[in-house]
N, C-alpha and C positions, 0 to 999 in steps of 0.2 A: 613328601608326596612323590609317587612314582607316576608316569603317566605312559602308558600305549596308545599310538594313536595307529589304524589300519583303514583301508579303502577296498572296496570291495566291487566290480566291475563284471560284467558279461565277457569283456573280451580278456579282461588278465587276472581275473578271479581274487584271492586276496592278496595284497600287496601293503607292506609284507607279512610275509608268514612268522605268527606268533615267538614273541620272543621269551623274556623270563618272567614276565610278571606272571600270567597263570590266574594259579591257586591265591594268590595274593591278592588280587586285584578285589575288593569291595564293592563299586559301582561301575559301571559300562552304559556311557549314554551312545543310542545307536538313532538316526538320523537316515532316513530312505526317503527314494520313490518310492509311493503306494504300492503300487508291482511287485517290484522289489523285495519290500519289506513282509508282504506277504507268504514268500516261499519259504516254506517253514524247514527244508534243509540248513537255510542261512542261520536260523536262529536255534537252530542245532548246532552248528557248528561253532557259534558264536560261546552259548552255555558252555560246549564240549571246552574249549580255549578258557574258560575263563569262570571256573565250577562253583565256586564262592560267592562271584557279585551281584549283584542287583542289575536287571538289565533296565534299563528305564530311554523311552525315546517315542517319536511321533513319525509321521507320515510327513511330505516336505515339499513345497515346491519349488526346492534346486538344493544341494550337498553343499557344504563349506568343510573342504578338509586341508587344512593349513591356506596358502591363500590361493589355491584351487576352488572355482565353482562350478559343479557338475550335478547333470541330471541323468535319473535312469541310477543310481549307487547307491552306497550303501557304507554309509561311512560309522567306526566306532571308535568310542577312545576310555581306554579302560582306565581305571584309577586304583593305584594304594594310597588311603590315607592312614598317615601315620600315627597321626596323633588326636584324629578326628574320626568321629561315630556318627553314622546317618540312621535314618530308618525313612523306608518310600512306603505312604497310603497312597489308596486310590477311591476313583467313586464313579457311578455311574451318574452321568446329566438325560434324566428320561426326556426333558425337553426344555427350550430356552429360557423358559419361563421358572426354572427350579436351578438357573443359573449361583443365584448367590446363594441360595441352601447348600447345594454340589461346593462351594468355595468354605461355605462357614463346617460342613464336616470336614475336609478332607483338614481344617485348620485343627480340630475339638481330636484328630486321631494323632495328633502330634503332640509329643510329650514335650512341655514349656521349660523344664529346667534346661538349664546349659543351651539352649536352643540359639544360635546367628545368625542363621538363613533361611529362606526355606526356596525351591525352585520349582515351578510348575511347567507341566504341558499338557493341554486340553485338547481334545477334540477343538475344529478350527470351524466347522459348521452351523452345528446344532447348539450353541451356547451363544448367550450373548457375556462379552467380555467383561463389561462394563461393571456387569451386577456380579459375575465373578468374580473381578476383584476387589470390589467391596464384601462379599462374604468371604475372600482369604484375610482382608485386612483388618477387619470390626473387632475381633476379637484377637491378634497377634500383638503380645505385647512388645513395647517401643524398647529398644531402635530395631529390633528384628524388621529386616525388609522382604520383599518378594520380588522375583524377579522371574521371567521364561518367558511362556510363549504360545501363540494358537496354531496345531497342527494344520499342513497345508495338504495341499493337491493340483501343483505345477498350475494354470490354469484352467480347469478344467470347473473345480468346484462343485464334484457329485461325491465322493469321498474323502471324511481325513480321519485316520487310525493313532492312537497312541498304545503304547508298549510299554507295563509296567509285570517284567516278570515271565508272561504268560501271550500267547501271541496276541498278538495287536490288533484290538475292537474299535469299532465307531463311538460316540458317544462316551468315551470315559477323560477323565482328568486323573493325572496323578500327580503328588508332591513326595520331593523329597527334602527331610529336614538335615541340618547339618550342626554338628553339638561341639565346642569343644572352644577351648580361648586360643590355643594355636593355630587356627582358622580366621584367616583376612581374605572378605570379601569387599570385591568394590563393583560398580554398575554406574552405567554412565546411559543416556539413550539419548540421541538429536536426532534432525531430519535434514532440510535442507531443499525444501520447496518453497514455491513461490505464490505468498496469494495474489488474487487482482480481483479489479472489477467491485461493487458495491457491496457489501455487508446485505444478507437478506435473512427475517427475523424468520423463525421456525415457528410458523401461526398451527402446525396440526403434525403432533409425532404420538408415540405409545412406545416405549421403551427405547429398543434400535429398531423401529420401521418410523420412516419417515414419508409422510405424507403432500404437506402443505407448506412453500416458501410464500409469506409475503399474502399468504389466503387462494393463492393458485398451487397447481401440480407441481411437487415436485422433479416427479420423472421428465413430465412432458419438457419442461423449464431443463431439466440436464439434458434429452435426448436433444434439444434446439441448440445447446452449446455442444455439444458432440458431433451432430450432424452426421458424415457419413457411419462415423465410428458408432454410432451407435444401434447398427444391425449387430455389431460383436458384444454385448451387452451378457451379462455381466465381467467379463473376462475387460471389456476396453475402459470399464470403470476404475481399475488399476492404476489407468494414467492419467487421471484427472478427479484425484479425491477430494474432499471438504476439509476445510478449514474450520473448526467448530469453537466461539469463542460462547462460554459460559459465564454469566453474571455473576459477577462474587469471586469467580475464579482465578488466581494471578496472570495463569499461561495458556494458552490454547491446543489446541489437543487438534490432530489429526482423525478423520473416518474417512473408512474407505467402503464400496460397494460391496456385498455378498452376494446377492439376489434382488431382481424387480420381480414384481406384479402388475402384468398390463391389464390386467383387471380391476386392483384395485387402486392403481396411480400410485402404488410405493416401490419403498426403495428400503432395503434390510442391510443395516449397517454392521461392523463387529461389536460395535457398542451402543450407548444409549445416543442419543440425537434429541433430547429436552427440548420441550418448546419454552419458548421465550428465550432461547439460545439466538446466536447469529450465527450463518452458515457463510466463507466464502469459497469460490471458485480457484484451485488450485492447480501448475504446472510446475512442471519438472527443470530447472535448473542443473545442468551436470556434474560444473564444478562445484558446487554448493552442494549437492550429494554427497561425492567422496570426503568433501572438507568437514560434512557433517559428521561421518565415519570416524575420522581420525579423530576429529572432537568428544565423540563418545569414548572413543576409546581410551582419550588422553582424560576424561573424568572419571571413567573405570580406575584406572591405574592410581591414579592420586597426586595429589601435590608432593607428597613428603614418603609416598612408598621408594622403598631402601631395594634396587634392580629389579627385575622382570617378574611378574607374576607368572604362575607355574601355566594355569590353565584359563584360556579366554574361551566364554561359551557364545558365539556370536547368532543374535538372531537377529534377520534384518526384513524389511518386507518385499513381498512377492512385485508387488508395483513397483520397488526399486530396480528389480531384477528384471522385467520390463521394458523399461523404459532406458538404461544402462546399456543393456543389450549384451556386444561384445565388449561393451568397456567394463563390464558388471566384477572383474576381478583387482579392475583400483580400487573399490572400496574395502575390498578385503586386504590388499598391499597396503593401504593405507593404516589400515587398523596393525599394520605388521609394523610400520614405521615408527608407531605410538607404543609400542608393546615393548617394541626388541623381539632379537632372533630366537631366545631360547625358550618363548612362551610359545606352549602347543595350541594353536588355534583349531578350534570345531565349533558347528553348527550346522543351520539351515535355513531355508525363504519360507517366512511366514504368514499366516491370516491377522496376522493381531501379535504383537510385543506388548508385554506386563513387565514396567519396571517403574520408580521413579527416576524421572528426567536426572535427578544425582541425588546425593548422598545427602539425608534428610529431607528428603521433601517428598511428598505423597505419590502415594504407588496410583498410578493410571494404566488404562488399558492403548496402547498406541496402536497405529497406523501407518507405514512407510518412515519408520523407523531405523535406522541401526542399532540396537540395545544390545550391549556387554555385561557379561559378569566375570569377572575374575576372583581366581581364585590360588592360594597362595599359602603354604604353611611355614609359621616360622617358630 
């Protein structure tokens, strides 16, 4: 495996300027600000560099290029695999509600033989994740895992774009598959917040909108634990997401805000929020953040992997990046610490991490996550 990694700036343009891979290069995951990603000189220039590969990548709210984290760029990191074959579909999500049909096609365009991975990025708005990845995983035969991520949009959350090829629309998901037994992947995802306060039973949800804690509002019930913060709604719901424990379920799963309705007393989550669930109230923890980081990263990597994985694709969420603030580049130093120097770190801050928590256990949709994949040929 070859790998290019470059960054791409307003004020110092590309850095650096392409070197040999080229014509060789087979995939190219590129990772923007919306802005950004939308000048379509860039992704001209990006094809011109690089004429062979597959461009694949989303809209982001904040860049991970090694353990730099920046906003406003445009970062890509080009790949020869040597001894491994991909092929990237895509699909459009006409609305959230054709969530897991959009996850069960983009699985039926992928050819099953030789098949070890697959990697997704969605749209970060308009889909509900939850039923996403239950229509990539219903039909993926075992042990094939999934693993990616929901396109962002810094705070803002009026647009998120993914790029498969062709410039980069709202509304679409792409996957790419990866074929070949000289291919080792691994993926690890924790968190590292803190719940409190009582468990309260989810008396009234519909997929991911959530209505009713306990038979009252659930808005009114989070804007009275927010208090000032909650004129900045949905941008301040980042910093104080749900704790979502599910009956029957071993572990508990992170949600986080997308959008309220002061109309209708809800709250639109990136995934499902089941009633007859339990919801708690969650904070931020710092050092239990970053320690969560290098945790994922040290399950990416493995117990018994033989040095450095070539390529870690880091997605972590936007509410970590928040709430972090300027300390927001320990989590990525830390995932450097777990890794070693010679693995090429990229990514970006996301809506929503699809991965399972590790190796063999059920692909979930997360929340203020750090979620790894690495990747590695031997």
């Amino acid at each position: 495996m070859k790998i290019e990694s470059r960054l791409w700036t307003s004020t110092k343009g590309w850095q650096p300027e392409p070197q040999s891979l080229g014509p060789l290069a087979n995939l190219v995951f590129l990772f923007g600000n919306r802005h950004v990603l939308t000048q379509k000189h860039l992704l001209a220039e990006i094809r011109a560099a690089y004429p062979n590969a597959h461009l694949v990548g989303c809209s982001t709210a904040g860049e991970i290029h090694q353990t730099h984290v920046l906003d406003d760029s445009l970062t890509t990191t080009a790949v020869h695999f040597e001894q491994t074959s991909i092929k990237v579909v895509h699909t459009q999500i006409v609305d959230a509600a054709q969530s897991r049909a959009a996850g069960a096609e983009l699985i039926s365009l992928l050819p099953k033989e030789n098949l070890v991975h697959v990697m997704v990025f969605s749209d970060g708005l308009g889909v509900n994740g939850s039923e996403l990845v239950k229509g990539l995983t219903e039909s993926l035969p075992p042990p094939v895992a999934v693993t990616g991520g929901l396109a962002g949009d810094g705070a803002d959350f009026k647009q998120t774009l993914v790029c498969s090829d062709e410039t980069p629309k709202e509304g679409k998901a792409v996957a790419i598959g990866f074929y070949g037994s000289h291919l080792k992947v691994g993926y690890g995802s924790m968190g590292g917040w803190d719940s409190f306060g009582p468990e309260r039973l989810i008396t009234r949800s519909k997929g991911n909108v959530l209505y009713e804690l306990e038979g009252k509002s659930a808005l009114t019930l989070y804007k009275t634990y927010l208090g000032d913060a909650a004129a900045g709604l949905p941008s301040t719901a980042l910093l104080f997401p749900l704790s979502l424990r599910i009956v029957g379920q071993p572990s508990g799963i992170v949600r986080t805000i997308l959008s309220v309705d002061d109309k209708d007393q809800s709250m639109t989550f990136a995934g499902d929020v089941p009633e007859g669930s339990y919801a708690r109230f969650m904070k931020a923890n710092f050092e239990r953040l970053i320690d969560g980081a290098n945790g994922s990263a040290r399950i990416s990597r493995g117990e018994n992997e033989q040095g450095s994985p070539d390529l870690a694709i880091l997605i972590s969420c936007v509410g970590r990046k928040l709430v972090l603030k300027q300390r927001i580049e320990e989590e990525v130093e830390a995932v450097r610490e777990a890794l070693g120097e010679r693995t090429v770190l990229t990514g970006f801050y996301s809506y929503g991490e699809i991965s399972p928590f590790m190796p063999n256990a059920k692909c979930e949709l997360h929340n203020q996550t750090m979620t790894i994949t690495t990747f590695s040929e031997r």
